[in-house]
C-alpha positions in Angstrom: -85.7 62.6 -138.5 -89.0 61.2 -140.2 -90.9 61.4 -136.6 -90.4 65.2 -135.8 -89.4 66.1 -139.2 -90.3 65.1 -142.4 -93.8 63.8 -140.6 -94.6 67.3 -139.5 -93.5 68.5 -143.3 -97.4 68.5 -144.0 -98.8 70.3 -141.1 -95.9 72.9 -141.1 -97.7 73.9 -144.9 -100.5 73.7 -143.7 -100.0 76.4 -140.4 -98.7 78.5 -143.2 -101.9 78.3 -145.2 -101.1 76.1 -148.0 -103.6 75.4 -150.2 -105.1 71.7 -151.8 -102.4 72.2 -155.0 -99.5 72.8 -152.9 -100.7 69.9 -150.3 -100.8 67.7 -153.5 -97.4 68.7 -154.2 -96.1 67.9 -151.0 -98.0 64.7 -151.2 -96.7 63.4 -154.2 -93.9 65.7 -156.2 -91.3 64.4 -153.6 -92.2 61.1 -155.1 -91.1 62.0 -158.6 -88.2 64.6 -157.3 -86.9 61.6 -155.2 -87.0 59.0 -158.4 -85.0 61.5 -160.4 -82.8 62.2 -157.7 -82.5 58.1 -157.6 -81.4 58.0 -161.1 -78.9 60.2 -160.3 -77.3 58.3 -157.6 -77.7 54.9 -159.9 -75.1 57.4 -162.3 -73.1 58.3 -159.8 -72.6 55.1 -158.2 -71.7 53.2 -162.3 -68.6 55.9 -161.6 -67.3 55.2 -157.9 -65.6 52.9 -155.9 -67.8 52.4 -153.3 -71.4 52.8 -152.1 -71.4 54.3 -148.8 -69.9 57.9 -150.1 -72.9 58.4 -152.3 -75.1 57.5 -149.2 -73.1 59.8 -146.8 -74.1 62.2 -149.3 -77.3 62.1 -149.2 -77.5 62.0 -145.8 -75.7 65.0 -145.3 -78.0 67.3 -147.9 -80.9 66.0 -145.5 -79.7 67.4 -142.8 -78.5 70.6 -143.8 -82.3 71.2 -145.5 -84.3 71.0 -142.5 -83.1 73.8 -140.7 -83.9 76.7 -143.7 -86.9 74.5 -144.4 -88.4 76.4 -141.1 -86.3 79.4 -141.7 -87.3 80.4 -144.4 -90.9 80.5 -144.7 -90.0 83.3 -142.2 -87.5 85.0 -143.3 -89.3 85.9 -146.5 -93.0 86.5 -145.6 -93.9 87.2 -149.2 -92.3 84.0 -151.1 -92.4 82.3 -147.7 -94.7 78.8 -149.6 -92.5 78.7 -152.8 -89.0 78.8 -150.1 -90.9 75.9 -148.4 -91.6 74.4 -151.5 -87.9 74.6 -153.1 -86.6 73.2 -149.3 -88.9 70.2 -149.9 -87.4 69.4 -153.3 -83.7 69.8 -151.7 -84.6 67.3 -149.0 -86.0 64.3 -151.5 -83.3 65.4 -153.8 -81.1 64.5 -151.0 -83.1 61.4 -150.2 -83.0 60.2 -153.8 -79.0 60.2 -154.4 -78.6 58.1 -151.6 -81.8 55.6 -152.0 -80.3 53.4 -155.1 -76.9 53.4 -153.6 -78.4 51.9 -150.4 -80.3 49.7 -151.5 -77.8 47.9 -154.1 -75.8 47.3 -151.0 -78.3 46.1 -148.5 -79.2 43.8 -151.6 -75.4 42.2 -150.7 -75.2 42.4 -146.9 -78.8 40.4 -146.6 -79.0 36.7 -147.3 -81.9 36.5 -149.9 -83.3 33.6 -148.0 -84.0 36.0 -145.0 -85.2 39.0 -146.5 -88.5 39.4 -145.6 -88.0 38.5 -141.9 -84.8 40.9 -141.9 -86.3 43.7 -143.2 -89.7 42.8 -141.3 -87.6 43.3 -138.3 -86.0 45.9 -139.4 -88.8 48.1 -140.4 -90.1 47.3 -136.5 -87.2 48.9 -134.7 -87.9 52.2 -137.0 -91.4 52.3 -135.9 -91.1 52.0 -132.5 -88.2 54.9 -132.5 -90.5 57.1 -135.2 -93.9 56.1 -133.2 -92.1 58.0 -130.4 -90.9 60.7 -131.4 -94.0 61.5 -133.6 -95.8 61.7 -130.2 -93.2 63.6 -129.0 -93.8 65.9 -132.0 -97.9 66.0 -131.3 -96.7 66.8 -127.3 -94.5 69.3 -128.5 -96.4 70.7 -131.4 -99.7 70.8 -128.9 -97.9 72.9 -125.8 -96.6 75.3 -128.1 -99.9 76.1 -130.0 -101.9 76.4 -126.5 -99.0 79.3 -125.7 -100.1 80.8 -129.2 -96.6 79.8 -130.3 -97.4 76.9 -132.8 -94.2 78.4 -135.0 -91.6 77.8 -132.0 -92.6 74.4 -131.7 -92.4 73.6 -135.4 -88.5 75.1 -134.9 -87.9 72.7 -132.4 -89.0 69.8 -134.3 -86.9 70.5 -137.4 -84.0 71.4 -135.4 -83.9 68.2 -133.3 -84.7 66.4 -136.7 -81.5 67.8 -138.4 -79.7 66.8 -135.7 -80.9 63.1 -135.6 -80.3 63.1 -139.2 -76.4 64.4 -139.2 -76.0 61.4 -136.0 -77.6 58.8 -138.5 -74.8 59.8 -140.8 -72.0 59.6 -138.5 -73.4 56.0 -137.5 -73.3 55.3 -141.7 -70.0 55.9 -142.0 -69.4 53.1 -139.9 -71.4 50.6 -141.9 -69.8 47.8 -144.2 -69.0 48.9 -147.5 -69.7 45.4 -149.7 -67.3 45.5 -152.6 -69.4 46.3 -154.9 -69.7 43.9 -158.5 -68.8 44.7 -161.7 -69.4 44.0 -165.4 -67.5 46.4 -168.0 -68.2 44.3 -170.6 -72.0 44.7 -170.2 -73.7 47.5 -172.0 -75.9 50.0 -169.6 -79.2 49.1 -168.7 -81.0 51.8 -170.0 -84.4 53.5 -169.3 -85.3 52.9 -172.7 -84.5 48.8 -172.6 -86.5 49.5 -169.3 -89.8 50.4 -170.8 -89.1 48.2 -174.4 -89.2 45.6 -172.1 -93.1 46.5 -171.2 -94.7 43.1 -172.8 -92.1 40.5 -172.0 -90.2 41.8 -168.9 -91.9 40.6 -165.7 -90.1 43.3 -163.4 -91.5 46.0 -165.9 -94.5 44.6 -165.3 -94.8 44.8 -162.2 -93.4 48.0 -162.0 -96.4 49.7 -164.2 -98.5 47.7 -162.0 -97.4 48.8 -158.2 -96.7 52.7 -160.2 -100.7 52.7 -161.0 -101.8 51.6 -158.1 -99.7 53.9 -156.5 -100.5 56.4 -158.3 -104.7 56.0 -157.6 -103.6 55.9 -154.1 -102.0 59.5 -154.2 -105.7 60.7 -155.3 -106.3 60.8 -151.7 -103.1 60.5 -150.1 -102.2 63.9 -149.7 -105.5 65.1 -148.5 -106.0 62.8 -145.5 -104.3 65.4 -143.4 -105.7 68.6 -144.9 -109.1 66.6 -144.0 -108.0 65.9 -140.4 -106.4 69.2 -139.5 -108.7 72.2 -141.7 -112.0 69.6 -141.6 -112.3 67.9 -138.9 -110.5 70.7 -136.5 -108.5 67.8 -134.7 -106.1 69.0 -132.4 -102.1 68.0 -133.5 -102.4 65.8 -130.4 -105.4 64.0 -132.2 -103.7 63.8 -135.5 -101.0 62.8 -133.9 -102.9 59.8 -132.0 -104.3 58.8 -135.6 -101.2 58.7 -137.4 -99.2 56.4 -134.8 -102.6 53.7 -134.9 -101.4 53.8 -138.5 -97.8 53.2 -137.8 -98.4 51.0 -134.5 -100.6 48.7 -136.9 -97.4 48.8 -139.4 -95.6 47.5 -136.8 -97.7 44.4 -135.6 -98.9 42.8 -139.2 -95.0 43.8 -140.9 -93.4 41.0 -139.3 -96.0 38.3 -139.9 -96.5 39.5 -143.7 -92.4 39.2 -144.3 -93.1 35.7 -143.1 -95.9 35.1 -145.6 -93.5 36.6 -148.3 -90.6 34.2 -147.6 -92.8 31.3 -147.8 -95.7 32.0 -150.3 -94.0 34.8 -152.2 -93.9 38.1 -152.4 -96.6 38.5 -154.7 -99.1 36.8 -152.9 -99.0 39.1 -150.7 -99.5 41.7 -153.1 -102.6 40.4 -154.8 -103.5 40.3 -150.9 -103.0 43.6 -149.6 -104.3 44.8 -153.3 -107.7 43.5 -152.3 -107.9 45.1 -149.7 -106.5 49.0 -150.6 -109.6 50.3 -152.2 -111.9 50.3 -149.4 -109.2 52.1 -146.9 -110.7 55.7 -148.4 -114.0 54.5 -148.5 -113.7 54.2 -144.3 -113.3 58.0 -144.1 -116.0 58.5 -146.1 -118.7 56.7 -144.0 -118.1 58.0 -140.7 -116.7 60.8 -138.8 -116.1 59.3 -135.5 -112.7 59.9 -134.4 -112.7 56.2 -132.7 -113.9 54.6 -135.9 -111.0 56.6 -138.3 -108.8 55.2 -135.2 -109.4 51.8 -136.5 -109.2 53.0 -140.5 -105.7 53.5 -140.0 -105.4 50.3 -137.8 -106.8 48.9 -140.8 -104.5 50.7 -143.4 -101.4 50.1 -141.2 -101.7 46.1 -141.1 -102.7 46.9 -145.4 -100.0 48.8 -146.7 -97.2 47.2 -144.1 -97.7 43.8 -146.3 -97.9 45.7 -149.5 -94.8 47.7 -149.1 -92.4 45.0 -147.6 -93.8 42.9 -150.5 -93.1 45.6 -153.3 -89.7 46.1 -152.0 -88.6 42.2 -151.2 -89.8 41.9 -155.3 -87.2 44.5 -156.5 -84.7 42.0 -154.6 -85.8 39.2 -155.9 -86.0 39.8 -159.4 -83.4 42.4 -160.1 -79.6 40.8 -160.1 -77.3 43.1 -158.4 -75.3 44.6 -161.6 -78.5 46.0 -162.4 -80.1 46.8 -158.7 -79.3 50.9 -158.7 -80.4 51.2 -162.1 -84.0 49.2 -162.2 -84.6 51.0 -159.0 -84.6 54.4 -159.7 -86.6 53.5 -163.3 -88.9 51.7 -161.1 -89.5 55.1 -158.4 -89.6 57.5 -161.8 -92.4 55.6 -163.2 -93.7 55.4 -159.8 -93.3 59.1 -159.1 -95.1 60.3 -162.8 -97.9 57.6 -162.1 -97.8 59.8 -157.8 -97.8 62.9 -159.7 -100.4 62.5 -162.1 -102.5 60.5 -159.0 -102.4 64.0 -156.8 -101.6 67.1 -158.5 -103.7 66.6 -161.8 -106.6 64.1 -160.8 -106.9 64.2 -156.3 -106.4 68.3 -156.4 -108.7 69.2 -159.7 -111.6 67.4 -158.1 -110.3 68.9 -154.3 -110.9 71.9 -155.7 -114.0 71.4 -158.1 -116.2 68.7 -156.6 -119.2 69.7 -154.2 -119.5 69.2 -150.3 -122.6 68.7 -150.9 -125.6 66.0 -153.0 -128.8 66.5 -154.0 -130.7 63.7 -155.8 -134.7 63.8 -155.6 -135.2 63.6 -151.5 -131.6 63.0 -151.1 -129.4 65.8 -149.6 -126.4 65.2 -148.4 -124.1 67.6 -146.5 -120.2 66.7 -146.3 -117.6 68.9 -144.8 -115.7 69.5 -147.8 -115.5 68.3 -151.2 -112.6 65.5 -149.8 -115.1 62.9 -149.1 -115.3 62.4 -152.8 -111.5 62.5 -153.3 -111.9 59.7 -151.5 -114.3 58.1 -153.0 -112.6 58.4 -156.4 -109.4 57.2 -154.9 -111.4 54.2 -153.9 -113.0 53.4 -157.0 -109.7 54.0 -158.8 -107.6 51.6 -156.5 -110.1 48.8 -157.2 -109.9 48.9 -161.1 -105.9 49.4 -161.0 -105.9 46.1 -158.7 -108.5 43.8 -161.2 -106.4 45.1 -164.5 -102.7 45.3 -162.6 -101.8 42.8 -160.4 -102.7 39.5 -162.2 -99.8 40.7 -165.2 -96.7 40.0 -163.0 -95.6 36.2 -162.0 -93.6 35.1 -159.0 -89.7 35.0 -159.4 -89.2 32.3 -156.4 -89.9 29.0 -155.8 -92.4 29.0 -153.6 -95.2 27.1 -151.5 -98.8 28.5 -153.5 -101.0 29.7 -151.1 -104.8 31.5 -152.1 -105.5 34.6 -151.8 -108.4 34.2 -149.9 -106.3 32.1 -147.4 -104.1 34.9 -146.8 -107.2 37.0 -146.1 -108.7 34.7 -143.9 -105.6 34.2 -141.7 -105.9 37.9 -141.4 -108.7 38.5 -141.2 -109.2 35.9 -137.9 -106.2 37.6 -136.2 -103.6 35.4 -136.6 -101.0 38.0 -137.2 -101.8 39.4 -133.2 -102.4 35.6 -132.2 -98.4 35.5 -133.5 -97.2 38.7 -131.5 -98.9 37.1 -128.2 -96.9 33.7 -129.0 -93.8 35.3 -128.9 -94.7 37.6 -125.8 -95.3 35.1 -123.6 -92.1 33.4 -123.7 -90.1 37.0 -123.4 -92.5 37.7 -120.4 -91.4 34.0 -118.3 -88.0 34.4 -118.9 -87.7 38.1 -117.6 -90.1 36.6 -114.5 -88.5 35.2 -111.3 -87.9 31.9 -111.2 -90.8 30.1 -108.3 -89.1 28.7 -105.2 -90.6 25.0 -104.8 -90.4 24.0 -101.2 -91.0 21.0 -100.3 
């Protein structure tokens, strides 16, 4: 679904002409419409038996969306965007209701002492299956645009997507439903004891933390494609390449940083990755190449794999399970308002009002739009959330302290590849045939 689907969500608006404000939108309103959504699903699931009829649910609502989501922009050439737009909000609606149910009950199924390596592994098998079919999408996406017949091929795409979602479902309804814990004596965890909590709760804490830096991240976020696709002029085949570097690089480092998460805590690995976010706009600022944003987004895959795992493995770790649903979906509305504000009000006003172009004295310098300083903003931004941010929130675990800089180093010298070719090498002798000694 997410490789020839929700993926191709952003190019789709952009083949239909959509401009910075509704690129924003689609870059971060699903953020806030899929945190609502989530609190809605936390209600829901205070009122049902079980989990997995929520997330069936969900599911379902995904599926059914992506097929007008291509329809309609169509079918109704004059409110063709704002049909798009409603289709998006349907589909992280969907997404939402099912999000705190699902993950209150992974919370049960998964011994805490393995999380980070379980969901590390878990999170690989995704991308290998959506680094596939994404390049299946740019394959598709690319014939069909050489034909003159760019549309057909985005039909194909969220038609194949639907489908893959509805066989996910049928494969939910097999899965374990945990009996899910109870405490009727225990008043509701409410958003408002959420956010009272700002000065003494450490999970709020870090919530307003990971929401801000979030939220400076989403200055840029939902420009990076408008920049590669309407700037740049790369091909979908191109885009494509770039955005499976990004998550190929996911996919190597995810592994190793659930490992550093089990052992040195999950917040290590967040004042890690932290360091490290500002200067991932700053890279597409400096250069053009296409080879050199190749390795940006090797760079911000190996970043933001550690940061998310860690971000999420937190929520497990200090949320208990009564109150999982609940602090999750405060957690992605604050997230989503901190996304919102990032894109729509601060990354599209300067889109749309900052110049492509400098002059200082003797200084005149040309960009190709007015993104590169999106960018840099974004940057700048991301650095003074990290400095103020991150050092507010403690560690919930016991743990073995590691620095900072340590963490950095060991990535920084390769050790996370070094890792990958350790356990390669073993897989490759045992799949060889065995030597015949003769004597």
């Amino acid at each position: 679904m997410w490789g020839l689907g929700e993926s191709y969500i952003g190019p789709f608006a952009l083949f239909l002409g959509a401009n910075n404000f509704v690129m924003a939108f689609i870059g971060t309103g699903p953020v806030l419409i899929t945190a609502l959504a989530q609190l809605t699903g936390a209600i829901l699931l205070d009122r049902s038996s079980g989990r997995k009829p929520i997330i069936c649910l969900g599911i379902a609502g995904q599926a059914f969306v992506l097929l007008p989501l291509f329809l309609l922009p169509f079918l109704l050439p004059i409110g063709g965007m704002a049909a798009l737009i409603i289709c998006i909000a349907l589909y992280f609606l969907s997404a939402g209701i099912s999000a705190s149910p699902w993950m209150s009950l992974m919370g049960d199924v998964v011994d805490p002492a393995e999380r980070g390596r379980y969901f590390a592994n878990r999170t690989r098998i995704m991308m290998y299956t959506m680094i596939s079919f994404m390049l299946l999408a740019g394959i598709i996406t690319n014939s069909w645009k050489a034909v003159g017949h760019t549309a057909v091929g985005f039909g194909f795409l969220f038609c194949t997507a639907s489908l893959a979602r509805f066989a996910s479902m049928v494969f939910m309804r097999h899965h374990y439903d945990a009996p899910l814990e109870r405490h009727p004596t225990e008043a509701p965890f409410s958003f408002w004891d959420f956010l009272r909590g700002a000065k003494k709760s450490n999970f709020t804490k870090f919530t307003f933390a990971i929401a801000l830096m979030n939220g400076t991240t989403n200055i840029a976020g939902p420009f990076f494609a408008v920049y590669m696709l309407r700037d740049l002029q790369w091909t979908y085949l191109q885009f494509t390449a770039n955005m499976l570097t990004f998550l190929i690089s996911q996919t190597l480092f995810v592994r190793w940083w659930g490992g550093i998460g089990d052992r040195h805590g999950n917040r290590s690995v967040l004042v890690a990755t932290g360091c490290l976010l500002p200067i991932l706009p700053l890279m597409w600022v400096f250069s053009t190449n296409y080879l050199f944003l190749l390795f940006a987004q090797l760079v911000s895959g190996a970043t933001w794999s550690g940061f998310n795992l860690a971000a999420t493995n937190f929520i497990y770790d200090s949320v208990p399970q009564v109150r999982r649903a609940r602090a999750l979906s405060y957690y992605s509305i604050i997230n989503g308002c901190f996304s919102v504000i990032g894109g729509m009000l601060i990354g599209a006003f300067v889109a749309e009002h900052a110049p492509s172009s400098i002059k200082t004295g003797l200084i005149h310098i040309t960009l190709s739009s007015s993104l590169p300083i999106v960018f840099i903003v974004s940057g700048l931004a991301r650095a003074l959330a990290a400095a103020i941010m991150l050092p507010q929130f403690s560690e919930v675990r016991e743990i073995e302290p590691i620095s900072t800089a340590r963490i950095l180093w060991r990535l920084g010298i390769g050790q996370p590849l070094f890792g990958q070719v350790g356990e390669f090498m073993p897989r490759m002798r045992t799949l060889l045939p065995p030597k015949n000694n003769k004597s």
